[in-house]
PAZAPA-4460 file (N, C-alpha, C; in steps of 0.05 Angstrom, whole numbers, plus 32768, in hexadecimal, padded with zeros to 4 digits):
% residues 173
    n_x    n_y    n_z   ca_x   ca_y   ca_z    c_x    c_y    c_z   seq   type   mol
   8C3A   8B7A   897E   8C28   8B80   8995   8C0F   8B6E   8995     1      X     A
   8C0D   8B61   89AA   8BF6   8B53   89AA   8BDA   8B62   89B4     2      X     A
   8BC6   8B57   89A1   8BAF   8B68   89AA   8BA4   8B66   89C5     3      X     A
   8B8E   8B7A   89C6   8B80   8B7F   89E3   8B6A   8B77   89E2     4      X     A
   8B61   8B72   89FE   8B49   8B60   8A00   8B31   8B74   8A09     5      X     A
   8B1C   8B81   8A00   8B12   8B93   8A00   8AF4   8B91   8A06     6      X     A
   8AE1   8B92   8A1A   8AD3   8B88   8A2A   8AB4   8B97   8A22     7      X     A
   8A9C   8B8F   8A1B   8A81   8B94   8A16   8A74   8B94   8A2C     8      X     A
   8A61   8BA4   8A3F   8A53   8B9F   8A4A   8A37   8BB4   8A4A     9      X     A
   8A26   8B9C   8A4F   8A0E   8BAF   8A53   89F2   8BA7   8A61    10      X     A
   89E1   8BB6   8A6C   89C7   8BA6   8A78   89AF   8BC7   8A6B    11      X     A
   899A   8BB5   8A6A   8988   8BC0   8A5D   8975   8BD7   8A6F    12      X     A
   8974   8BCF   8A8D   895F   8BE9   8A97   897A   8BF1   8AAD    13      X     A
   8977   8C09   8ABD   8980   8C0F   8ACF   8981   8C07   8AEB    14      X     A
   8967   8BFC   8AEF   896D   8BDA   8B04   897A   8BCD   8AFD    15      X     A
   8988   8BC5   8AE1   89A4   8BB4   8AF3   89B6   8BC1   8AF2    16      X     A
   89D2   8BA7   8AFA   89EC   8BB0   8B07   89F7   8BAC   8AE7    17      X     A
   8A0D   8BB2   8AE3   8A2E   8BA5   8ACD   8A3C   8B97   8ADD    18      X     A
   8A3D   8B97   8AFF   8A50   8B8F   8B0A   8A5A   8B74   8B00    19      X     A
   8A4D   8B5F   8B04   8A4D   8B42   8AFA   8A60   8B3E   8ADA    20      X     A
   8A50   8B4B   8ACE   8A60   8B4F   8AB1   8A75   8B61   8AB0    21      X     A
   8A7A   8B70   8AC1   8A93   8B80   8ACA   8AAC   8B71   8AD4    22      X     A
   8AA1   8B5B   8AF0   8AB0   8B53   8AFA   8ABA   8B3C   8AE4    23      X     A
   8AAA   8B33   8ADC   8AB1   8B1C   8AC5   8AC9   8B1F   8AAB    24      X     A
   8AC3   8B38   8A9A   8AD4   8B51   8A89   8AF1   8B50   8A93    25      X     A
   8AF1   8B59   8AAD   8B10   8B58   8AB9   8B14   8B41   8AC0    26      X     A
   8B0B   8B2E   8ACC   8B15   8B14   8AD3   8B1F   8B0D   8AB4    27      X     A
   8B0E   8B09   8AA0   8B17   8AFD   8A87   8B30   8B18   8A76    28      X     A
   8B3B   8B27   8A82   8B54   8B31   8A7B   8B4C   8B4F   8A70    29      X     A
   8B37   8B56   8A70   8B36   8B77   8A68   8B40   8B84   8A76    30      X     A
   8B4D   8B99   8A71   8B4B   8BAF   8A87   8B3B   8BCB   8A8B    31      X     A
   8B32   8BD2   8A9B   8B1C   8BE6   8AA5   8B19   8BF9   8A8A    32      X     A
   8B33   8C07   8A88   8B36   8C1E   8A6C   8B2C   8C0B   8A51    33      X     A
   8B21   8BF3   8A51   8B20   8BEB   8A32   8B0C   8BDA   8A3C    34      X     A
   8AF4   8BDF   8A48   8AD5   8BCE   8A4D   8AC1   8BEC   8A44    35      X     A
   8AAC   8BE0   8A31   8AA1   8BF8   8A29   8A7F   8BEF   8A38    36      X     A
   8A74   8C00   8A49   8A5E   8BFD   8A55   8A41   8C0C   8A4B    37      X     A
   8A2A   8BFD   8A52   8A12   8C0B   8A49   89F9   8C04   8A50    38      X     A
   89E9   8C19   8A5D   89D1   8C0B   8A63   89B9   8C0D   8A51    39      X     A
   89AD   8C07   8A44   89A1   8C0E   8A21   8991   8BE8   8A22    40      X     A
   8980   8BED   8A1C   8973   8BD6   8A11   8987   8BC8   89F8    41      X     A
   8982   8BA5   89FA   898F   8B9E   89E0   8982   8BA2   89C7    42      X     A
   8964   8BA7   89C3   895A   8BA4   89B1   895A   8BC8   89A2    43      X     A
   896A   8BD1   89AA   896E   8BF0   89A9   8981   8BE6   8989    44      X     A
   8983   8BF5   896C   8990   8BF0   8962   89AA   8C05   895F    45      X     A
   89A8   8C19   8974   89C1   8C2E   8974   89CA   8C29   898B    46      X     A
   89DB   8C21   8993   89E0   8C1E   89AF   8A01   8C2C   89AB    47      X     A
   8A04   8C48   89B1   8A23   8C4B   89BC   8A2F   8C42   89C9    48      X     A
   8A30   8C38   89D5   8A43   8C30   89EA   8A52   8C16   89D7    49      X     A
   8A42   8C0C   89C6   8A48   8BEC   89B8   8A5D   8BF8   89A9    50      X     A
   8A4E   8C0C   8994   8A57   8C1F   898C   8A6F   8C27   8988    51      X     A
   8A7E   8C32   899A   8A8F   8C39   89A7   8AA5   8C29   89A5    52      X     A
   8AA0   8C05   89B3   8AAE   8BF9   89BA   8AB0   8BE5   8999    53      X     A
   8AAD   8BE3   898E   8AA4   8BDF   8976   8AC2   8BF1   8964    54      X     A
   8AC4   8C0E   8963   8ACE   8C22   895B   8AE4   8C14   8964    55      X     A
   8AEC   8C17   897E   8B05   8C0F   898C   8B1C   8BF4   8983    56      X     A
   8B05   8BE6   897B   8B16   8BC9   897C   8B29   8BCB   8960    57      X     A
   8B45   8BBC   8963   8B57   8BC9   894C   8B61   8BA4   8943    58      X     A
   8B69   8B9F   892D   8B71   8B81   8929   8B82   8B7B   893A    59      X     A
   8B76   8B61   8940   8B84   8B52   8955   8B86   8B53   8973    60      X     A
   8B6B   8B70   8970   8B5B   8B66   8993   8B3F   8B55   8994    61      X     A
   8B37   8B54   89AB   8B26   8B3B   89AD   8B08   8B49   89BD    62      X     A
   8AF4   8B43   89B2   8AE3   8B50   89C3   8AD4   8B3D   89D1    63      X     A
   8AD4   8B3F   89EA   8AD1   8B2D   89FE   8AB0   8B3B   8A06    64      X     A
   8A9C   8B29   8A0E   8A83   8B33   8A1D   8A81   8B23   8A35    65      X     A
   8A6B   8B1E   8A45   8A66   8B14   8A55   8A51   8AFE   8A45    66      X     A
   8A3D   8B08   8A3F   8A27   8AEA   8A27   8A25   8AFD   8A19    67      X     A
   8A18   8AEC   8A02   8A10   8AF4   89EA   89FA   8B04   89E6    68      X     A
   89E2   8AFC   89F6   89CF   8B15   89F4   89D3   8B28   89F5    69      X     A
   89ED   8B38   8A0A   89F8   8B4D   8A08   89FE   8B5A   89F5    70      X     A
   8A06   8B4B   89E0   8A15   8B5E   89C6   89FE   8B64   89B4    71      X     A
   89F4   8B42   899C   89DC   8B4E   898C   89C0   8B48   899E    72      X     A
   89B6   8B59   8981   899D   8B5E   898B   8984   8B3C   8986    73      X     A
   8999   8B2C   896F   898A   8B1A   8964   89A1   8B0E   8964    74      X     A
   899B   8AF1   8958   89B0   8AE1   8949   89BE   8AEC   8939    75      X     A
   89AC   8AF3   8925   89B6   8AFC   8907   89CC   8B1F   890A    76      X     A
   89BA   8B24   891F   89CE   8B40   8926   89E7   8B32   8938    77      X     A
   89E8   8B28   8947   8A07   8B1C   8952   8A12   8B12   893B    78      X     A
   8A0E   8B08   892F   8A1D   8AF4   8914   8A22   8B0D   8904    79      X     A
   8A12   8B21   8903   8A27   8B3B   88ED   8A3A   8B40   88F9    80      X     A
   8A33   8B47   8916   8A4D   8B57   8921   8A6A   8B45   892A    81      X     A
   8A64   8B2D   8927   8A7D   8B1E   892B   8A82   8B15   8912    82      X     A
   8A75   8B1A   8905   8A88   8B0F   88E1   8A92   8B2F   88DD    83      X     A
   8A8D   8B47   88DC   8A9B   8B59   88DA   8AB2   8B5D   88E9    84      X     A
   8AAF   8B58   8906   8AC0   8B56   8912   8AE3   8B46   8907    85      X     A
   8AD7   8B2C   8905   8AE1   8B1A   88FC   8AFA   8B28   88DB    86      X     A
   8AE1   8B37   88CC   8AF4   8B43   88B5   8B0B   8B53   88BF    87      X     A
   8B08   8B5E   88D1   8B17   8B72   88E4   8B31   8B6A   88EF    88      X     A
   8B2E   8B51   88ED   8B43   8B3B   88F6   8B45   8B44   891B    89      X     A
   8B2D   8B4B   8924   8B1F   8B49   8941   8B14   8B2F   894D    90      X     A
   8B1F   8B1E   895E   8B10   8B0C   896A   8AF6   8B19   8979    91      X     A
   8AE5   8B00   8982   8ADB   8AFE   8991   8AD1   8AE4   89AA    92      X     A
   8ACD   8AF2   89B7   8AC2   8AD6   89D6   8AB3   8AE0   89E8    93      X     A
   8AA1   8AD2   89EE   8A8B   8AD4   8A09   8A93   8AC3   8A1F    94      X     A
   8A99   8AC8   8A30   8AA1   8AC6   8A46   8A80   8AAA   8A53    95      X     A
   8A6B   8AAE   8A4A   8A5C   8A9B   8A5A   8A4A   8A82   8A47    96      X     A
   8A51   8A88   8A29   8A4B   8A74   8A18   8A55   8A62   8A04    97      X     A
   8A67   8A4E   8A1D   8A72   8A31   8A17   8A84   8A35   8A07    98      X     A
   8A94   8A4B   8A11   8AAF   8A58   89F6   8AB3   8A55   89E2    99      X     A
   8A9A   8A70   89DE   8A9F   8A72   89C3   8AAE   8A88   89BD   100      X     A
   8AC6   8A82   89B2   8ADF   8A94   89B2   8AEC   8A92   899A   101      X     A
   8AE3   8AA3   898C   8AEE   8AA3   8964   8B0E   8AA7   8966   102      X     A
   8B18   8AA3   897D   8B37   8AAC   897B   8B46   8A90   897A   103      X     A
   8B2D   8A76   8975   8B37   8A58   897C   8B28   8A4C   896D   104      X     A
   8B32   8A41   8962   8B2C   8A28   8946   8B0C   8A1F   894E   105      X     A
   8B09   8A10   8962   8AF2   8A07   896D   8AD4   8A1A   8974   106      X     A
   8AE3   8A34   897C   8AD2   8A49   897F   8AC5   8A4F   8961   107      X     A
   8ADA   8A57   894F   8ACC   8A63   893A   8ABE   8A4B   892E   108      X     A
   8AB8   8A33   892D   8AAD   8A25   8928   8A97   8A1E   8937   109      X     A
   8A97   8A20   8952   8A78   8A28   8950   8A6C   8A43   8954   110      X     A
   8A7B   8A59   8946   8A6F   8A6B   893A   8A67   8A68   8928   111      X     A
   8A71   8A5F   8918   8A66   8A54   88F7   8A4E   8A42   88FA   112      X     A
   8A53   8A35   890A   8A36   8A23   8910   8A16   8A32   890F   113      X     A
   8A1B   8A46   892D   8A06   8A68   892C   8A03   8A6D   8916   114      X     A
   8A13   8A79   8908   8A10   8A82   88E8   89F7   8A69   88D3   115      X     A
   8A02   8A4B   88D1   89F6   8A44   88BE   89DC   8A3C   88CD   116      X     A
   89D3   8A41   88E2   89BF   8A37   88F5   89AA   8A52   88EC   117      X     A
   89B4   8A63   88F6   89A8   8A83   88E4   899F   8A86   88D2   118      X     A
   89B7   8A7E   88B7   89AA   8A7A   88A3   8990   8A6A   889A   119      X     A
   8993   8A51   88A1   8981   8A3B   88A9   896A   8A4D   88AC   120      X     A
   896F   8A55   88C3   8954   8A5A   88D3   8947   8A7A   88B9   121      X     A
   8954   8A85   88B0   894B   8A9F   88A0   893C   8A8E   8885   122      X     A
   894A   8A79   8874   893A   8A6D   8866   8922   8A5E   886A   123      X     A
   8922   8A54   887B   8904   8A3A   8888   88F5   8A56   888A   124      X     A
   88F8   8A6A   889D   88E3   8A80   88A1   88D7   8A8D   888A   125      X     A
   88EA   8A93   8873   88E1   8A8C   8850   88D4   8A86   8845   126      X     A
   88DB   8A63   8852   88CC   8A4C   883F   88AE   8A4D   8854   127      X     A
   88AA   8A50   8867   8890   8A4D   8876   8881   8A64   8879   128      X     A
   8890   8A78   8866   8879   8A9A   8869   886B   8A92   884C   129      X     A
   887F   8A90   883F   8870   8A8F   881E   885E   8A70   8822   130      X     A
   8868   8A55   8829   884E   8A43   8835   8833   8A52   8837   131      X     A
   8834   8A5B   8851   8822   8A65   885E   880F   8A83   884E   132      X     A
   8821   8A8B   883B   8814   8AAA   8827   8806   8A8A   881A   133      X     A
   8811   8A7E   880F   8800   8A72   87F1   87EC   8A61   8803   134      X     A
   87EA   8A59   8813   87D5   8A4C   8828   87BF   8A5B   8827   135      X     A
   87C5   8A6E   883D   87B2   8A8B   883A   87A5   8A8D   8823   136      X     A
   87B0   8A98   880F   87A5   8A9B   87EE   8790   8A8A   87EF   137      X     A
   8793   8A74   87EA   8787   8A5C   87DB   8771   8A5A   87EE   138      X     A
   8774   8A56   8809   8757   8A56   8819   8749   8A74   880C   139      X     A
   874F   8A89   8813   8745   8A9D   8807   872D   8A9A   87EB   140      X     A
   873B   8A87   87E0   8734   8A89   87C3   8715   8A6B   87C6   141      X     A
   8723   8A56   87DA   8715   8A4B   87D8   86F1   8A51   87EA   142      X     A
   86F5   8A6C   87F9   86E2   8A6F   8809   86D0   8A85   87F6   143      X     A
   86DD   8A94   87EA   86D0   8AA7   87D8   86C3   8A92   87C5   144      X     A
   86D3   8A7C   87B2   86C0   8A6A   87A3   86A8   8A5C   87B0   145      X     A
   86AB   8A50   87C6   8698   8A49   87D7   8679   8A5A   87D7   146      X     A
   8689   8A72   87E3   866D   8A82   87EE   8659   8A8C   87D0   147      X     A
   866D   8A8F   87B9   865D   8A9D   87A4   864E   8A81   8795   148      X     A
   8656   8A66   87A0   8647   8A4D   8798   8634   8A4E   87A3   149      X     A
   862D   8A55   87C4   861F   8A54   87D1   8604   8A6B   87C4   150      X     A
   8614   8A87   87BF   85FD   8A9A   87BD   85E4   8A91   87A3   151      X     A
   85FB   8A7D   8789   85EE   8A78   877D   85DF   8A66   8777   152      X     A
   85E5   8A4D   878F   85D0   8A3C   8799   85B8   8A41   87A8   153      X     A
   85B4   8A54   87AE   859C   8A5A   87BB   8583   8A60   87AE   154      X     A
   8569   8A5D   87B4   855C   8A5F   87A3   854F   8A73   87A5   155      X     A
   8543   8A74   878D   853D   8A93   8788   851D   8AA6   878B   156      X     A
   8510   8A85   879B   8500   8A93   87AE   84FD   8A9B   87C3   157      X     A
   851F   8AA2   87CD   8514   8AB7   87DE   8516   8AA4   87FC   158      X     A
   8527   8A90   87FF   8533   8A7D   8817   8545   8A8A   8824   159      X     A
   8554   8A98   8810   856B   8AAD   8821   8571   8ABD   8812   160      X     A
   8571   8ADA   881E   8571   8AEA   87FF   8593   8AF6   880A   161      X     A
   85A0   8B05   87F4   85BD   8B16   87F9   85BE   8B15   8812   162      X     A
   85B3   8B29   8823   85B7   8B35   883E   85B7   8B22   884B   163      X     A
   85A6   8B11   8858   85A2   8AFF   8869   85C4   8AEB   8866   164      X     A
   85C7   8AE7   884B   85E6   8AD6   8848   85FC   8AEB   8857   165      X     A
   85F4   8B05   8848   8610   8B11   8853   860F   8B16   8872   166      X     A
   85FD   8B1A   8885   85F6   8B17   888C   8605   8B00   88A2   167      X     A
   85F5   8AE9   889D   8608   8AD0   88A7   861A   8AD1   88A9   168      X     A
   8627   8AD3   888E   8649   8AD4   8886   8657   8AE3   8897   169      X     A
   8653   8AFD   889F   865D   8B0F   88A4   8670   8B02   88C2   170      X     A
   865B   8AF4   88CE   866C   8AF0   88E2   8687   8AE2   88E0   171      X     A
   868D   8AD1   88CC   86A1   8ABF   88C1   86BA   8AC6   88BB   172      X     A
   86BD   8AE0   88B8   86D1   8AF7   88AD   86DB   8AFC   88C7   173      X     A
***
Protein backbone atom coordinates (compact mmCIF):
# COMPACT_ATOMS: atom_id res chain seq x y z
CA UNK A 1 0.00 0.00 0.00
CA UNK A 2 1.39 3.14 -0.85
CA UNK A 3 1.20 5.95 1.58
CA UNK A 4 -1.16 9.01 1.78
CA UNK A 5 -0.53 12.38 1.30
CA UNK A 6 -1.93 14.16 4.30
CA UNK A 7 -2.43 17.97 4.27
CA UNK A 8 -1.52 20.85 7.24
CA UNK A 9 -3.24 23.92 7.23
CA UNK A 10 -3.58 26.89 9.19
CA UNK A 11 -3.87 30.85 9.57
CA UNK A 12 -3.40 32.65 12.76
CA UNK A 13 -6.49 35.27 13.38
CA UNK A 14 -9.99 34.74 12.15
CA UNK A 15 -9.68 37.38 9.32
CA UNK A 16 -8.17 35.09 7.29
CA UNK A 17 -9.28 32.53 4.78
CA UNK A 18 -7.51 28.49 4.49
CA UNK A 19 -8.98 28.68 1.17
CA UNK A 20 -5.61 29.33 -0.74
CA UNK A 21 -3.84 26.66 1.31
CA UNK A 22 -6.88 24.53 0.91
CA UNK A 23 -7.08 24.91 -2.68
CA UNK A 24 -3.29 24.28 -2.88
CA UNK A 25 -3.56 20.76 -0.29
CA UNK A 26 -5.89 19.24 -2.98
CA UNK A 27 -4.29 20.43 -6.04
CA UNK A 28 -0.95 18.79 -4.59
CA UNK A 29 -2.94 15.32 -4.09
CA UNK A 30 -4.64 15.39 -0.52
CA UNK A 31 -7.89 14.53 -0.16
CA UNK A 32 -10.52 16.62 1.84
CA UNK A 33 -10.87 13.56 4.71
CA UNK A 34 -6.92 13.70 5.31
CA UNK A 35 -6.15 17.87 5.42
CA UNK A 36 -6.07 18.78 9.11
CA UNK A 37 -7.12 22.62 9.65
CA UNK A 38 -6.62 25.39 12.33
CA UNK A 39 -6.95 28.79 13.18
CA UNK A 40 -4.48 29.29 16.39
CA UNK A 41 -1.53 31.51 16.23
CA UNK A 42 1.93 29.81 15.17
CA UNK A 43 3.69 30.87 18.03
CA UNK A 44 0.99 29.00 20.19
CA UNK A 45 3.04 25.86 21.45
CA UNK A 46 -0.22 23.50 21.72
CA UNK A 47 -1.84 23.74 18.70
CA UNK A 48 -4.47 20.66 18.12
CA UNK A 49 -5.24 20.65 15.09
CA UNK A 50 -1.17 20.07 14.25
CA UNK A 51 -1.67 17.81 16.81
CA UNK A 52 -3.99 15.77 15.46
CA UNK A 53 -2.54 15.62 12.08
CA UNK A 54 0.75 14.76 13.51
CA UNK A 55 -1.17 11.56 15.44
CA UNK A 56 -2.54 10.59 11.99
CA UNK A 57 0.43 10.28 9.82
CA UNK A 58 1.47 6.37 9.59
CA UNK A 59 5.04 5.28 7.67
CA UNK A 60 5.15 6.07 4.42
CA UNK A 61 2.71 9.03 4.27
CA UNK A 62 3.87 12.36 3.41
CA UNK A 63 2.92 15.51 5.08
CA UNK A 64 2.40 18.06 2.71
CA UNK A 65 1.78 22.03 3.88
CA UNK A 66 1.30 24.93 1.99
CA UNK A 67 4.89 27.04 3.55
CA UNK A 68 6.71 26.49 6.21
CA UNK A 69 5.73 29.10 8.61
CA UNK A 70 2.66 27.19 8.80
CA UNK A 71 4.00 24.23 10.54
CA UNK A 72 6.97 25.47 13.13
CA UNK A 73 6.96 27.94 15.25
CA UNK A 74 10.86 28.62 14.69
CA UNK A 75 13.51 27.02 12.70
CA UNK A 76 14.68 24.94 15.36
CA UNK A 77 10.96 23.86 16.03
CA UNK A 78 10.38 22.85 12.18
CA UNK A 79 13.68 20.91 12.18
CA UNK A 80 12.32 18.77 15.38
CA UNK A 81 9.24 18.07 13.80
CA UNK A 82 10.61 16.91 10.48
CA UNK A 83 13.50 14.88 11.89
CA UNK A 84 10.90 13.03 14.00
CA UNK A 85 8.83 12.81 11.35
CA UNK A 86 11.49 11.56 9.29
CA UNK A 87 12.18 8.61 12.20
CA UNK A 88 8.60 7.70 11.46
CA UNK A 89 9.68 6.86 8.10
CA UNK A 90 6.98 10.01 7.21
CA UNK A 91 8.00 12.30 4.42
CA UNK A 92 7.64 15.62 4.14
CA UNK A 93 7.05 18.73 1.45
CA UNK A 94 5.86 22.32 1.28
CA UNK A 95 4.17 22.97 -1.54
CA UNK A 96 5.69 26.88 -1.79
CA UNK A 97 9.41 26.49 -0.68
CA UNK A 98 11.55 25.59 -3.77
CA UNK A 99 10.74 21.76 -3.05
CA UNK A 100 11.62 20.98 -0.34
CA UNK A 101 10.39 17.43 -0.31
CA UNK A 102 12.28 14.82 2.08
CA UNK A 103 10.64 12.12 -0.11
CA UNK A 104 13.64 13.13 -2.84
CA UNK A 105 17.26 12.89 -2.50
CA UNK A 106 17.66 16.65 -3.27
CA UNK A 107 14.94 17.64 -0.92
CA UNK A 108 16.31 16.04 2.07
CA UNK A 109 19.45 17.60 1.39
CA UNK A 110 18.45 20.78 1.62
CA UNK A 111 16.77 19.87 4.66
CA UNK A 112 19.90 18.99 6.11
CA UNK A 113 21.26 22.15 4.96
CA UNK A 114 18.24 24.05 7.54
CA UNK A 115 19.44 21.75 10.13
CA UNK A 116 23.33 22.60 10.04
CA UNK A 117 22.43 26.39 9.36
CA UNK A 118 20.38 26.11 12.88
CA UNK A 119 22.83 24.57 14.43
CA UNK A 120 25.30 27.21 13.26
CA UNK A 121 23.13 29.74 14.10
CA UNK A 122 22.37 28.15 18.02
CA UNK A 123 26.26 28.08 18.58
CA UNK A 124 27.44 31.80 17.26
CA UNK A 125 24.32 32.96 19.59
CA UNK A 126 26.58 31.01 22.39
CA UNK A 127 29.67 32.27 21.35
CA UNK A 128 28.29 36.09 21.24
CA UNK A 129 26.10 35.88 24.68
CA UNK A 130 29.07 34.66 26.75
CA UNK A 131 31.40 37.52 24.50
CA UNK A 132 29.13 39.96 25.48
CA UNK A 133 28.56 38.49 29.63
CA UNK A 134 32.52 38.72 29.92
CA UNK A 135 32.47 42.25 28.14
CA UNK A 136 29.83 43.45 30.50
CA UNK A 137 31.89 42.06 33.58
CA UNK A 138 35.05 43.61 32.81
CA UNK A 139 33.64 47.19 32.00
CA UNK A 140 31.76 46.73 35.27
CA UNK A 141 34.89 46.09 37.04
CA UNK A 142 36.74 48.63 35.18
CA UNK A 143 34.20 51.50 36.16
CA UNK A 144 33.94 50.51 39.87
CA UNK A 145 38.04 50.64 39.88
CA UNK A 146 37.88 53.96 38.24
CA UNK A 147 35.38 55.66 40.48
CA UNK A 148 36.96 54.31 43.91
CA UNK A 149 40.44 55.88 42.23
CA UNK A 150 38.68 58.83 41.75
CA UNK A 151 37.05 59.04 45.44
CA UNK A 152 40.53 58.55 46.62
CA UNK A 153 42.06 61.18 44.58
CA UNK A 154 40.27 63.84 45.83
CA UNK A 155 41.38 65.95 48.27
CA UNK A 156 40.65 66.07 51.54
CA UNK A 157 39.88 69.57 51.88
CA UNK A 158 36.81 69.39 51.15
CA UNK A 159 36.79 70.10 46.84
CA UNK A 160 34.25 67.40 46.70
CA UNK A 161 33.10 65.64 49.53
CA UNK A 162 31.04 61.75 49.23
CA UNK A 163 27.68 63.27 48.36
CA UNK A 164 28.41 65.77 45.86
CA UNK A 165 30.42 62.56 43.85
CA UNK A 166 27.57 60.35 44.36
CA UNK A 167 25.67 62.73 43.55
CA UNK A 168 27.24 63.42 40.04
CA UNK A 169 27.64 59.81 39.55
CA UNK A 170 24.36 58.98 40.03
CA UNK A 171 23.27 60.16 36.86
CA UNK A 172 25.74 57.70 34.93
CA UNK A 173 23.98 54.53 36.15
Amino acid sequence: MEGRLIGYARVSTSGQELNLQLDALKHAGCKKQHIFTEQISGSKAERPGLTECLKELKEGDTLIIWRLDRLGRSLRNLIDIVEQLQKRGVGFCSINDGGLDTTTASGEMIFNIFGTLAQFERGLIQVLTHAGLTAAKGKRKKRWETENFERRSESADGQKNEQEYEHQHRRDL
